[in-house]
N, CA and C atoms as an extended XYZ file, in Angstrom:
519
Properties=species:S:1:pos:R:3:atomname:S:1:resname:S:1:resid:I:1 pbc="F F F"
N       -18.990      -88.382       75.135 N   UNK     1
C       -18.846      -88.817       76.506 CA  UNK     1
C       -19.714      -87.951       77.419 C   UNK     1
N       -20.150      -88.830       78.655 N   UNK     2
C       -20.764      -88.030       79.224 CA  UNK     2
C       -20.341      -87.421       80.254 C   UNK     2
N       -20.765      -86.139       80.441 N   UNK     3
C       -19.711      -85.646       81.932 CA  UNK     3
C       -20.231      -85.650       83.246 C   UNK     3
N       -19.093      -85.946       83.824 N   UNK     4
C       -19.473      -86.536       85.223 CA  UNK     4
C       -20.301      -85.697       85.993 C   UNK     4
N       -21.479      -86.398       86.767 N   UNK     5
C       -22.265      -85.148       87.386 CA  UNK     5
C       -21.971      -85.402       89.269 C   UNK     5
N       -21.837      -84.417       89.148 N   UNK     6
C       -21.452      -84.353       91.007 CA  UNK     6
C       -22.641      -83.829       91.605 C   UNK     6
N       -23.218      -84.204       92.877 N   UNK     7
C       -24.432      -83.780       93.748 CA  UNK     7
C       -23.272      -82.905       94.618 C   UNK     7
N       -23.918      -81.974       95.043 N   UNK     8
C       -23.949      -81.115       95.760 CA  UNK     8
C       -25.067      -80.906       96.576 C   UNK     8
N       -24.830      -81.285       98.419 N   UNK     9
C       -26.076      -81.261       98.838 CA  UNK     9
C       -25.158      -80.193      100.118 C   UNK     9
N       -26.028      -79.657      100.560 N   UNK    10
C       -26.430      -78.621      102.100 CA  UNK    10
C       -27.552      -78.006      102.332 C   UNK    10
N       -26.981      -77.524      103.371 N   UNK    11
C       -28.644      -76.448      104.039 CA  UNK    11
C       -29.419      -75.426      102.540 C   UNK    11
N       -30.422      -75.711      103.001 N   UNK    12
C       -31.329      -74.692      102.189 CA  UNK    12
C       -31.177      -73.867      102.353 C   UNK    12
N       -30.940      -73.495      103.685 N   UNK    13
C       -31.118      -72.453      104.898 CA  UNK    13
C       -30.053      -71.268      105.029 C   UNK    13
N       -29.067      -71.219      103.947 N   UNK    14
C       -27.535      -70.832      103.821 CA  UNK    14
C       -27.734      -69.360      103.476 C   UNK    14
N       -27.615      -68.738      104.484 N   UNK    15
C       -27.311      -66.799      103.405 CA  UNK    15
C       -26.213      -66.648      102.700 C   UNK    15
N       -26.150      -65.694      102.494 N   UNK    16
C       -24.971      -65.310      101.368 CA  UNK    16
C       -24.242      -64.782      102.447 C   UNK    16
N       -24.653      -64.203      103.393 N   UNK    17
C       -23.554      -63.625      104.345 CA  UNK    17
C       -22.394      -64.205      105.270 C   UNK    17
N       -22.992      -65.719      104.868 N   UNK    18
C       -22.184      -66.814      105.837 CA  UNK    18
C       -21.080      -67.142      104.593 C   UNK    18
N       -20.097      -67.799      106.070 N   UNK    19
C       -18.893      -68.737      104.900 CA  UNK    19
C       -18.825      -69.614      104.249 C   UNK    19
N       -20.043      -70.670      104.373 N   UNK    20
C       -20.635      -71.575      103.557 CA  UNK    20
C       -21.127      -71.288      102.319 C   UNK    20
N       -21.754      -70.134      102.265 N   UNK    21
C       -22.155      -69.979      101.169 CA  UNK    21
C       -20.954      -69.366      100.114 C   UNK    21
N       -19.828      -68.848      100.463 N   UNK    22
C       -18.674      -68.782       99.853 CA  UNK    22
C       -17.742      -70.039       98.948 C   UNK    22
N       -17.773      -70.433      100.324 N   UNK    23
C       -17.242      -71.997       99.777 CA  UNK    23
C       -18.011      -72.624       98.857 C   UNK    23
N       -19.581      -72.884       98.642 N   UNK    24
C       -20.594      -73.162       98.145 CA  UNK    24
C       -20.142      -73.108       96.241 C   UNK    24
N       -19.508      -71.294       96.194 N   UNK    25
C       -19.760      -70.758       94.831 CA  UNK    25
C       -18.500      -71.204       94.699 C   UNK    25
N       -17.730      -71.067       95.463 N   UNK    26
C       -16.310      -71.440       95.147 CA  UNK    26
C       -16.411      -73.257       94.193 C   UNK    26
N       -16.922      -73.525       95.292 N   UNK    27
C       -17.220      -75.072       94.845 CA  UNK    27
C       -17.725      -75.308       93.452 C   UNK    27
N       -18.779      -74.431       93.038 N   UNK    28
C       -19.637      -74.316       91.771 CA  UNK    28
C       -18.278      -73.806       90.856 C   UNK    28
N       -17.782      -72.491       91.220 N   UNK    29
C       -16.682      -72.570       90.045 CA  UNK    29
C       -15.870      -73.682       89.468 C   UNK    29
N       -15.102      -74.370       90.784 N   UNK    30
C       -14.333      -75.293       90.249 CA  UNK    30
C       -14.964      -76.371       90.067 C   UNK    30
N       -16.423      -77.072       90.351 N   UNK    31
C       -16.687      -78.460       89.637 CA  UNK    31
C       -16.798      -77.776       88.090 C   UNK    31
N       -17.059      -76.717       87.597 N   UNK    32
C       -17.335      -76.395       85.978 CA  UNK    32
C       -15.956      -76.255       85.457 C   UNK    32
N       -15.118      -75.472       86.365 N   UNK    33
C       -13.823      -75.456       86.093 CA  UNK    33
C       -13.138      -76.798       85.009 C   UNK    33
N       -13.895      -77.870       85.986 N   UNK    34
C       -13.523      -78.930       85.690 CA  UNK    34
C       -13.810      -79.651       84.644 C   UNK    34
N       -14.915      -79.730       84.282 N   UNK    35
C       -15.804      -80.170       83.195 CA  UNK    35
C       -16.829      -80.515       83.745 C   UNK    35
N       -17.120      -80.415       85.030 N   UNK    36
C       -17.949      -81.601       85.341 CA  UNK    36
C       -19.194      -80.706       85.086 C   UNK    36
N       -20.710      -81.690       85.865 N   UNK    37
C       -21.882      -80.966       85.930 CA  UNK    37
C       -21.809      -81.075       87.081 C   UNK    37
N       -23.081      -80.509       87.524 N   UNK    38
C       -23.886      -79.848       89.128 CA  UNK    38
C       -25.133      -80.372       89.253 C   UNK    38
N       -25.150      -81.528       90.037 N   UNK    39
C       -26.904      -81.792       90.620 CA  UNK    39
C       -26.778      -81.487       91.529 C   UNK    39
N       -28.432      -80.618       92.254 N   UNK    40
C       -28.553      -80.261       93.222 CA  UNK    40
C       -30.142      -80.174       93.528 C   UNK    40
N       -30.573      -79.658       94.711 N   UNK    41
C       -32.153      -79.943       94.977 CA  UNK    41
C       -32.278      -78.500       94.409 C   UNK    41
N       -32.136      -77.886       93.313 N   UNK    42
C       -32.595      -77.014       92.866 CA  UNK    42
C       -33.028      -75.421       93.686 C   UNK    42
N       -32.933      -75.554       94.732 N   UNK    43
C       -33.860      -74.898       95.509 CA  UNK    43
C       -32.697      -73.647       96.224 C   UNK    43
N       -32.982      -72.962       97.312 N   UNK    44
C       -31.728      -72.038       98.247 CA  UNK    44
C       -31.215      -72.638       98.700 C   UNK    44
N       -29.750      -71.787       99.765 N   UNK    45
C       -28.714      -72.301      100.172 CA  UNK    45
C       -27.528      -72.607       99.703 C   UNK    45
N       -27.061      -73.689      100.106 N   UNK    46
C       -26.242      -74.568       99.058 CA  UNK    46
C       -26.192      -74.362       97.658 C   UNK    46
N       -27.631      -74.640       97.335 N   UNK    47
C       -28.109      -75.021       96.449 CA  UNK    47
C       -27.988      -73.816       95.332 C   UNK    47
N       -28.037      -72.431       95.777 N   UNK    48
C       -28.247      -71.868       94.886 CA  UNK    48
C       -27.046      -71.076       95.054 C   UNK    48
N       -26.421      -71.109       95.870 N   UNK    49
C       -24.618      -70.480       96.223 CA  UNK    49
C       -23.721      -71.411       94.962 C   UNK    49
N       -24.195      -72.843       94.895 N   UNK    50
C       -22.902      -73.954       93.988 CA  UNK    50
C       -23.226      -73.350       92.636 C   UNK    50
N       -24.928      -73.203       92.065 N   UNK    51
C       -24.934      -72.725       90.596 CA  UNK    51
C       -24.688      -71.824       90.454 C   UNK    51
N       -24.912      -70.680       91.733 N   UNK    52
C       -24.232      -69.124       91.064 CA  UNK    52
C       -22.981      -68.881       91.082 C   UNK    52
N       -22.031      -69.785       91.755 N   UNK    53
C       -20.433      -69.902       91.542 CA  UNK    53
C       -20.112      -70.446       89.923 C   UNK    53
N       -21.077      -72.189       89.942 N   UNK    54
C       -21.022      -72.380       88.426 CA  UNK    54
C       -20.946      -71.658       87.416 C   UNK    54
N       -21.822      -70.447       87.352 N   UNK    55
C       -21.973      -69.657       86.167 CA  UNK    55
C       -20.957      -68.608       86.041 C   UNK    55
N       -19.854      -69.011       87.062 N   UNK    56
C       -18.472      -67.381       86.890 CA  UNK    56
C       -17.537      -68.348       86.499 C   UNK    56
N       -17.763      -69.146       86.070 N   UNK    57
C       -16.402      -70.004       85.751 CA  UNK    57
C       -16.398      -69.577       84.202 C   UNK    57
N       -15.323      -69.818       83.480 N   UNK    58
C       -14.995      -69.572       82.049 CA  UNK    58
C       -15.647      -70.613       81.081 C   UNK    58
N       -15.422      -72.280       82.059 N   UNK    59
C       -15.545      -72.788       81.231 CA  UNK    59
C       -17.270      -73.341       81.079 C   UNK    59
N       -18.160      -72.816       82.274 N   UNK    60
C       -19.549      -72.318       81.620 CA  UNK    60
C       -20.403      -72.416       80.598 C   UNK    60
N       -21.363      -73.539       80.359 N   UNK    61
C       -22.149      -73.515       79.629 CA  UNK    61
C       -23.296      -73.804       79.610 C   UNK    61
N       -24.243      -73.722       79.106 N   UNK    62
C       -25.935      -73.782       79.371 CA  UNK    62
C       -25.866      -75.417       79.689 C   UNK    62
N       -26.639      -75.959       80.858 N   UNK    63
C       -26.970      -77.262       81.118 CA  UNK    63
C       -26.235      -77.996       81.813 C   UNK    63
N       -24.960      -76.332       82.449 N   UNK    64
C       -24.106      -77.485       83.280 CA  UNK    64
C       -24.479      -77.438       84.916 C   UNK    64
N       -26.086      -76.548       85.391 N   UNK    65
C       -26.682      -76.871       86.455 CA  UNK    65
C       -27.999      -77.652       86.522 C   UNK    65
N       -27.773      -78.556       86.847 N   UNK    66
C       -29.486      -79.404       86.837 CA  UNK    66
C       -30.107      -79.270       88.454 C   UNK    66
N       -31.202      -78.782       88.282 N   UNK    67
C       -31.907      -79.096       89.505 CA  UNK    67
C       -33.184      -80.265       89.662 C   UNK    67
N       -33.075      -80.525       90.677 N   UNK    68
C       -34.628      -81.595       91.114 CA  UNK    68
C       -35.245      -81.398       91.856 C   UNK    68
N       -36.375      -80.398       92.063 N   UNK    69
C       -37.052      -80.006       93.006 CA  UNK    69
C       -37.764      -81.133       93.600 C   UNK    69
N       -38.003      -80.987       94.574 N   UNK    70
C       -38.986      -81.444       95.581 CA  UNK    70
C       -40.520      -81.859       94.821 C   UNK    70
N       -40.775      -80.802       94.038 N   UNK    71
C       -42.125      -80.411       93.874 CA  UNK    71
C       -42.387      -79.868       92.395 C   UNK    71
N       -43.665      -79.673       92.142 N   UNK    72
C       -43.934      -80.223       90.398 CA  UNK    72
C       -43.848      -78.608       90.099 C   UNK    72
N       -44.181      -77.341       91.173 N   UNK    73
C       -43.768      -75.784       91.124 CA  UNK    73
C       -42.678      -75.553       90.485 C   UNK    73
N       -42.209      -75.729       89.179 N   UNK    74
C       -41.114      -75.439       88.462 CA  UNK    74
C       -40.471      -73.683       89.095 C   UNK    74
N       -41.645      -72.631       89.760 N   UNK    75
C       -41.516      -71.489       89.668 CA  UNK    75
C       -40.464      -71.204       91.006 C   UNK    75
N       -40.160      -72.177       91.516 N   UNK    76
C       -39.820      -72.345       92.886 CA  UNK    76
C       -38.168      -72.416       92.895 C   UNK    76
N       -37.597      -72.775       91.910 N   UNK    77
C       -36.238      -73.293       91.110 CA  UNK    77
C       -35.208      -72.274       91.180 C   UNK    77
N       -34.068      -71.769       91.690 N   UNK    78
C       -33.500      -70.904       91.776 CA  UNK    78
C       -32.747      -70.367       90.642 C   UNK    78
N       -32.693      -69.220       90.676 N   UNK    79
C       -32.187      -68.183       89.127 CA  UNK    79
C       -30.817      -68.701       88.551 C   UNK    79
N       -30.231      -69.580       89.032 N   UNK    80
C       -28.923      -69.998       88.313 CA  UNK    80
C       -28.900      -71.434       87.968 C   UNK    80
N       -30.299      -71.842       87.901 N   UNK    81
C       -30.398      -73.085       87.038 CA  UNK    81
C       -30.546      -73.515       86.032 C   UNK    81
N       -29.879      -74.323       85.186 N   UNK    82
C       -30.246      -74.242       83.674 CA  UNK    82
C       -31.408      -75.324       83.326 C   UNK    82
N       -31.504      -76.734       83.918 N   UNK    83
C       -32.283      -77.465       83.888 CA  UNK    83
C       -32.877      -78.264       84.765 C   UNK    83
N       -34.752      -77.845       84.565 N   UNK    84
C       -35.064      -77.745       86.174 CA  UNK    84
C       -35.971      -79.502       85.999 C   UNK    84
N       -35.699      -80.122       86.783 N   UNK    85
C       -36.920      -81.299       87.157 CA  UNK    85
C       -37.886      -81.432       87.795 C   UNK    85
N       -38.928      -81.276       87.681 N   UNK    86
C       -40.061      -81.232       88.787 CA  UNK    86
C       -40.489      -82.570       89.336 C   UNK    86
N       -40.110      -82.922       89.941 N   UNK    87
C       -40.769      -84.122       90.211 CA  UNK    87
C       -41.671      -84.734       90.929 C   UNK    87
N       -42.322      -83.709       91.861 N   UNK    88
C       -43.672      -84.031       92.906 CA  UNK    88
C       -43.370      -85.615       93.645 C   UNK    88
N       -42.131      -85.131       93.952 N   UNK    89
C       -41.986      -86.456       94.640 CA  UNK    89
C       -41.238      -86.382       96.464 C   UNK    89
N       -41.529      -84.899       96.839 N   UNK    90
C       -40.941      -84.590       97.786 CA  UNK    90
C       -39.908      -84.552       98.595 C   UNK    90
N       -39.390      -85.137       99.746 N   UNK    91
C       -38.377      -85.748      100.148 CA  UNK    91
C       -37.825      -87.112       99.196 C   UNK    91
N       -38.601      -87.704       98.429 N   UNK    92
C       -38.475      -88.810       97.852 CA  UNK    92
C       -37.269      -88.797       96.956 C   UNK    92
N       -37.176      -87.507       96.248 N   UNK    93
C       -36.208      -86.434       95.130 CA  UNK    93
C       -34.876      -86.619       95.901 C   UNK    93
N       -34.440      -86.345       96.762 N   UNK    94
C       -33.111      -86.941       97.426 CA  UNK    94
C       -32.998      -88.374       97.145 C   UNK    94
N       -33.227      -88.865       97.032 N   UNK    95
C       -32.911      -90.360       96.174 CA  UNK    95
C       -32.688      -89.819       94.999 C   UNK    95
N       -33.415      -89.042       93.772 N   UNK    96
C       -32.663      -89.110       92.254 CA  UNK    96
C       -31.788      -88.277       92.553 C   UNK    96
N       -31.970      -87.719       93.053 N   UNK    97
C       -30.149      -86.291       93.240 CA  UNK    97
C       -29.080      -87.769       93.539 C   UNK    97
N       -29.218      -88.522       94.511 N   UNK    98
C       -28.056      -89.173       94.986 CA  UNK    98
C       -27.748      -90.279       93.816 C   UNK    98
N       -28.688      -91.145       93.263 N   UNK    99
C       -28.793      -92.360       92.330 CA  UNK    99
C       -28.228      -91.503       90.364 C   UNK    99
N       -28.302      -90.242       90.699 N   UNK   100
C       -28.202      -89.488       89.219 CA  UNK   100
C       -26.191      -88.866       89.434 C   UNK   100
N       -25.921      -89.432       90.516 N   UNK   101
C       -24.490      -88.422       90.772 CA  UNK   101
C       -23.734      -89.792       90.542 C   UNK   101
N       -22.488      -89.107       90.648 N   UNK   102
C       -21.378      -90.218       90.772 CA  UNK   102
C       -20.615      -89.813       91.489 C   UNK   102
N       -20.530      -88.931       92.238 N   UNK   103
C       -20.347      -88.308       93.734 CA  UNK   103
C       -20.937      -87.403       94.263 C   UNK   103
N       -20.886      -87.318       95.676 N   UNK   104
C       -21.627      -86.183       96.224 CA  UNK   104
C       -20.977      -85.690       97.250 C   UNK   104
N       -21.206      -84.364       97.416 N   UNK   105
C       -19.949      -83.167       98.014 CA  UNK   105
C       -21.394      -82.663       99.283 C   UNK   105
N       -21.008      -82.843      100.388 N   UNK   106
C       -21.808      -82.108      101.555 CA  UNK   106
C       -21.054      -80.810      102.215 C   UNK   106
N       -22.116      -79.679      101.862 N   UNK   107
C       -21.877      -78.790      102.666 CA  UNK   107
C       -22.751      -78.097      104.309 C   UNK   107
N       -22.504      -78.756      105.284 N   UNK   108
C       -23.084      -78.707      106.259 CA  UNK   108
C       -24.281      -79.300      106.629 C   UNK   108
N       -25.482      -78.655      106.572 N   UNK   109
C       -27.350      -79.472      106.309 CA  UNK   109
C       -27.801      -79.787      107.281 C   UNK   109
N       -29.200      -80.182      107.277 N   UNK   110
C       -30.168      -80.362      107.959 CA  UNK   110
C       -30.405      -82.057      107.931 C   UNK   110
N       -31.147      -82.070      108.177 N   UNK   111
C       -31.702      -83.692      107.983 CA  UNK   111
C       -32.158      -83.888      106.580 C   UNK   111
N       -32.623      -82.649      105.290 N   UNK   112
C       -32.257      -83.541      104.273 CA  UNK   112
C       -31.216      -83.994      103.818 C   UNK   112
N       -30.310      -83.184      104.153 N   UNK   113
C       -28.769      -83.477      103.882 CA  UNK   113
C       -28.224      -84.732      104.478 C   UNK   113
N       -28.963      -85.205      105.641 N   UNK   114
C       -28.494      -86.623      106.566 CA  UNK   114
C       -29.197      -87.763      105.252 C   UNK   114
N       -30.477      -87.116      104.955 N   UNK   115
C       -31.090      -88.365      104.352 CA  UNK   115
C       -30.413      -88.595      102.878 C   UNK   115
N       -29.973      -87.524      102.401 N   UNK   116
C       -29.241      -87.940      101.078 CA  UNK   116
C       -27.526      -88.638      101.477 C   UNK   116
N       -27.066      -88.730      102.568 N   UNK   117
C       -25.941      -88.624      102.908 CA  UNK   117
C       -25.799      -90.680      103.195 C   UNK   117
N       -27.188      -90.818      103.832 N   UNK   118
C       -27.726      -92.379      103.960 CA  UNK   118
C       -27.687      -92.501      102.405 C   UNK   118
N       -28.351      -92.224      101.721 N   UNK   119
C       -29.056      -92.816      100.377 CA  UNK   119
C       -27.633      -93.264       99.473 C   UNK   119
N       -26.229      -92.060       99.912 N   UNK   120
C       -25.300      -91.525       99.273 CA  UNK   120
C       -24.901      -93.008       99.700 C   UNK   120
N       -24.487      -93.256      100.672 N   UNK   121
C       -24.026      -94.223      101.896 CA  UNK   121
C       -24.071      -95.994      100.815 C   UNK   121
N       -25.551      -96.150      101.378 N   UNK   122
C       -26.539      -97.026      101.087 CA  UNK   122
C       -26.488      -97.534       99.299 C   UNK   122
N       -25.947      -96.155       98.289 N   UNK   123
C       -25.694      -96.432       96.932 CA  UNK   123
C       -24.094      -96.367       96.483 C   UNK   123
N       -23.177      -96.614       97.375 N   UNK   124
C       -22.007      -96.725       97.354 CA  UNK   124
C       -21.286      -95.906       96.662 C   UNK   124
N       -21.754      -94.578       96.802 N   UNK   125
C       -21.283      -92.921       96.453 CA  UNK   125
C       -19.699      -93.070       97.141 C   UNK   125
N       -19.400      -92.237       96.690 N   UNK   126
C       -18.335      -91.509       97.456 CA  UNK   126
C       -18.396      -90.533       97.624 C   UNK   126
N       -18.381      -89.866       98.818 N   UNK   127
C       -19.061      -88.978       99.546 CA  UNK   127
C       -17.696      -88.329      100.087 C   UNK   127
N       -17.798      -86.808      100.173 N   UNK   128
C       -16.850      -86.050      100.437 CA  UNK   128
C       -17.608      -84.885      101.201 C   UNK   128
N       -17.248      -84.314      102.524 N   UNK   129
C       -17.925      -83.295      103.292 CA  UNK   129
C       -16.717      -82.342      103.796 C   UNK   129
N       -17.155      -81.243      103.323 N   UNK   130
C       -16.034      -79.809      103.877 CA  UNK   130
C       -16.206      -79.814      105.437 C   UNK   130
N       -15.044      -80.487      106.078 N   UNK   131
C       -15.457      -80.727      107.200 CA  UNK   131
C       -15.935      -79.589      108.581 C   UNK   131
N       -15.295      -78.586      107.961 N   UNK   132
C       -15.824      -77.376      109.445 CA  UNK   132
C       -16.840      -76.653      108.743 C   UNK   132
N       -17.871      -76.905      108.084 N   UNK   133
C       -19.278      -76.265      107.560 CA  UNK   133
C       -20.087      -76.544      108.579 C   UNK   133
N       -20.339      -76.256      109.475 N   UNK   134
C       -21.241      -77.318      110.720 CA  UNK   134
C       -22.394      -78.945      109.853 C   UNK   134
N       -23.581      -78.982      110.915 N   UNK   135
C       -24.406      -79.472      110.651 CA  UNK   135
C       -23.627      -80.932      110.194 C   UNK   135
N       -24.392      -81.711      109.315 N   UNK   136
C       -24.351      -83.161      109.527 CA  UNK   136
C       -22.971      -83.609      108.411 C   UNK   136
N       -22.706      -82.485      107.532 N   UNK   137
C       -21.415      -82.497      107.258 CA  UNK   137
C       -20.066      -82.689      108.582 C   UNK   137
N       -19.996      -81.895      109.139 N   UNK   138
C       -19.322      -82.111      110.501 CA  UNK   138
C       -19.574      -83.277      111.312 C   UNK   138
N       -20.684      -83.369      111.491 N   UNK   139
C       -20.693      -84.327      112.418 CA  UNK   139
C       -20.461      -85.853      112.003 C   UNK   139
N       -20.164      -85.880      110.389 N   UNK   140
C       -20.173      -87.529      109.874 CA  UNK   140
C       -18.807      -87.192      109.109 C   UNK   140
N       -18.223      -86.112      109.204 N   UNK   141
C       -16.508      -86.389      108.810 CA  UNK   141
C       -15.576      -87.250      109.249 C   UNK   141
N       -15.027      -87.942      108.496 N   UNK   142
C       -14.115      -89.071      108.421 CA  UNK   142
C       -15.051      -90.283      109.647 C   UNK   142
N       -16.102      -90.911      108.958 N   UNK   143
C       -17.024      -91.102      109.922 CA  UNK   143
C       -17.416      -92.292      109.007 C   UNK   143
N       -17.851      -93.793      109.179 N   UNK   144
C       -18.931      -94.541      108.554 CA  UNK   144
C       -20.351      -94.142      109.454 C   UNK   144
N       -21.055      -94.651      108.400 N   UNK   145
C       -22.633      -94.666      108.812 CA  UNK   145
C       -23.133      -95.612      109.491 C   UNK   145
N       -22.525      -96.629      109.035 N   UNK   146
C       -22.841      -98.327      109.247 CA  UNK   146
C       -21.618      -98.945      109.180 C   UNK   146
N       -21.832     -100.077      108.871 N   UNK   147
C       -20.862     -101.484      108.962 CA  UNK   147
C       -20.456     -102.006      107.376 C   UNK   147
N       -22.085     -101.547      106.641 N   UNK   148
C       -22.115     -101.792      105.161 CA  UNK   148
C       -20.940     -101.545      104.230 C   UNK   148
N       -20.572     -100.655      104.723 N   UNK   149
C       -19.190     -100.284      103.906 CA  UNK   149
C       -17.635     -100.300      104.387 C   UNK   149
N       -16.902     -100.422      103.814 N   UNK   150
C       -15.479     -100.869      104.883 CA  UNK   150
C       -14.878      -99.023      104.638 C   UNK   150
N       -15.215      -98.275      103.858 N   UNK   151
C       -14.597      -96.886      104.100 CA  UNK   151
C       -15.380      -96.027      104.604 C   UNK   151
N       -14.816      -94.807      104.577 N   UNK   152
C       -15.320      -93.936      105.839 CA  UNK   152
C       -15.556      -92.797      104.548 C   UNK   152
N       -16.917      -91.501      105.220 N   UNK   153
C       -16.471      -90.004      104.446 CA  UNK   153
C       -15.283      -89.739      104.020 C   UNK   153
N       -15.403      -89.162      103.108 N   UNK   154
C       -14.008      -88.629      103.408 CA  UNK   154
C       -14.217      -86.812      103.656 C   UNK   154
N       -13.005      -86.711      104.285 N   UNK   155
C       -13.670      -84.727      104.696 CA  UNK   155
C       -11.961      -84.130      104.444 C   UNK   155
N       -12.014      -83.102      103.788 N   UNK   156
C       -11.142      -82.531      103.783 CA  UNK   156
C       -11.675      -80.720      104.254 C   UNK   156
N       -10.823      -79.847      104.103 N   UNK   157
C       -11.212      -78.181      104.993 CA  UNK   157
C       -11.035      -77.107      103.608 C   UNK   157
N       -10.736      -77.909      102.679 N   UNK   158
C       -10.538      -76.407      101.362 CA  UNK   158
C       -11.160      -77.334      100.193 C   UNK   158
N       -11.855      -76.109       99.266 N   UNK   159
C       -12.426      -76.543       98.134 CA  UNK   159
C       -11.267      -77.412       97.059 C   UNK   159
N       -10.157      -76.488       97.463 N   UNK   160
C        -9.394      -77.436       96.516 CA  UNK   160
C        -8.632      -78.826       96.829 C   UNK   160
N        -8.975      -79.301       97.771 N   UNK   161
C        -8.828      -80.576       97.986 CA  UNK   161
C       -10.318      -81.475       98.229 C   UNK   161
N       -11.378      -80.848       98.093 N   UNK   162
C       -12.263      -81.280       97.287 CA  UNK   162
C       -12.333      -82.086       95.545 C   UNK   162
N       -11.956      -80.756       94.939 N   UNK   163
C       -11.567      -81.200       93.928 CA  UNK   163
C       -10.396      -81.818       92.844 C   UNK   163
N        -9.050      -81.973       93.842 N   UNK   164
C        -8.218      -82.924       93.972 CA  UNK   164
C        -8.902      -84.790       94.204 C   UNK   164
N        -9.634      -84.687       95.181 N   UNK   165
C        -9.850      -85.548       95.221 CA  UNK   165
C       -11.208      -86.493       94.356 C   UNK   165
N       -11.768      -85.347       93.957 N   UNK   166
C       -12.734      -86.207       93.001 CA  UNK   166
C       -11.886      -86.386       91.366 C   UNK   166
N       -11.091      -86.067       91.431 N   UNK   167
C        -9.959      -86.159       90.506 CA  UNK   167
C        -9.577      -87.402       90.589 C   UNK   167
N        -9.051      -87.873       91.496 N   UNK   168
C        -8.315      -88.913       92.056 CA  UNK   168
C        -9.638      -90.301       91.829 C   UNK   168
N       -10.829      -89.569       92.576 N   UNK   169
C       -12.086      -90.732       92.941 CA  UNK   169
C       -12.208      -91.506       91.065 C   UNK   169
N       -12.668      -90.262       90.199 N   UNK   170
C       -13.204      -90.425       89.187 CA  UNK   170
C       -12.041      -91.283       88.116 C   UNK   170
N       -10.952      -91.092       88.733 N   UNK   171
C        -9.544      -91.695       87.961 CA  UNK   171
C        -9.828      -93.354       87.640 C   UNK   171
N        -9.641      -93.956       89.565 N   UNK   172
C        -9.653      -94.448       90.247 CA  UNK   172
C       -11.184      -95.847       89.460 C   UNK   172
N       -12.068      -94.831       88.991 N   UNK   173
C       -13.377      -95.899       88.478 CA  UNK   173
C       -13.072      -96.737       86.905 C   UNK   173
């Protein structure tokens, strides 16, 4: 069987000194916790806070972080990734992060985070955002995008009702 892969998208832009980036690793522990995997844009932030949480979990194993860079620079890929994609496809790469998940978890972000959040939208994801992370996580909690869909984000405030609920989502399919 294959295990479920969850996107994980936020700011690039994330230090370690902030609370996002806490929540971030926290997050990485318990999707591995779980069984699941980790897609992500490979890159800082978010991005590299969810795999370095991934790798303190017990249940931990090689290949349970995939990244998809932006760009064909494999060298660019952050140190807690196990399998990197290059794809020279730029912004374009937020489409396979979103079309390769079977959910996706927003932590705060920029406008790539809006554009995977559409794509998320648009491919009938179920989409979950920690709602007081600022940025476009916040601002689209318990929120539709459009009309296209009859449900809304869903946003909850703790990792572990994050992962309660993709519990529930993944049941549910």
């Amino acid at each position: 069987m294959i295990k479920p892969q969850i996107a994980v998208i936020g700011s690039g832009l994330l230090l370690e000194n902030q609370k996002e980036y806490s929540l971030a690793k926290e997050l990485g522990e318990g999707l591995i916790d779980k069984g699941y995997r980790i897609l992500c844009g490979g890159l800082g932030g978010v991005m590299t806070a969810v795999c370095e949480g991934a790798k303190t979990s017990p249940n931990y194993s090689e290949g349970s972080t995939i990244g998809i860079l932006p760009t064909l620079d494999r060298d660019l890929v952050n140190p807690f990734i196990d399998i990197c994609i290059a794809t020279g496809l730029s912004m374009a790469r937020n489409q396979v992060i979103i079309a390769s998940s079977e959910i996706v978890i927003a932590i705060g972000g920029g406008a790539g985070t809006l554009s995977e959040l559409a794509f998320a939208w648009q491919l009938n994801k179920p989409i979950i955002t920690l709602r007081d992370t600022g940025g476009w996580s916040s601002k689209l909690s318990d929120q539709k995008i459009d009309d296209s869909r009859i449900d809304t984000i869903n946003s909850v405030d703790k990792v572990s009702e994050v992962l309660e609920l993709i519990s529930t989502i993944l049941e549910e399919k």
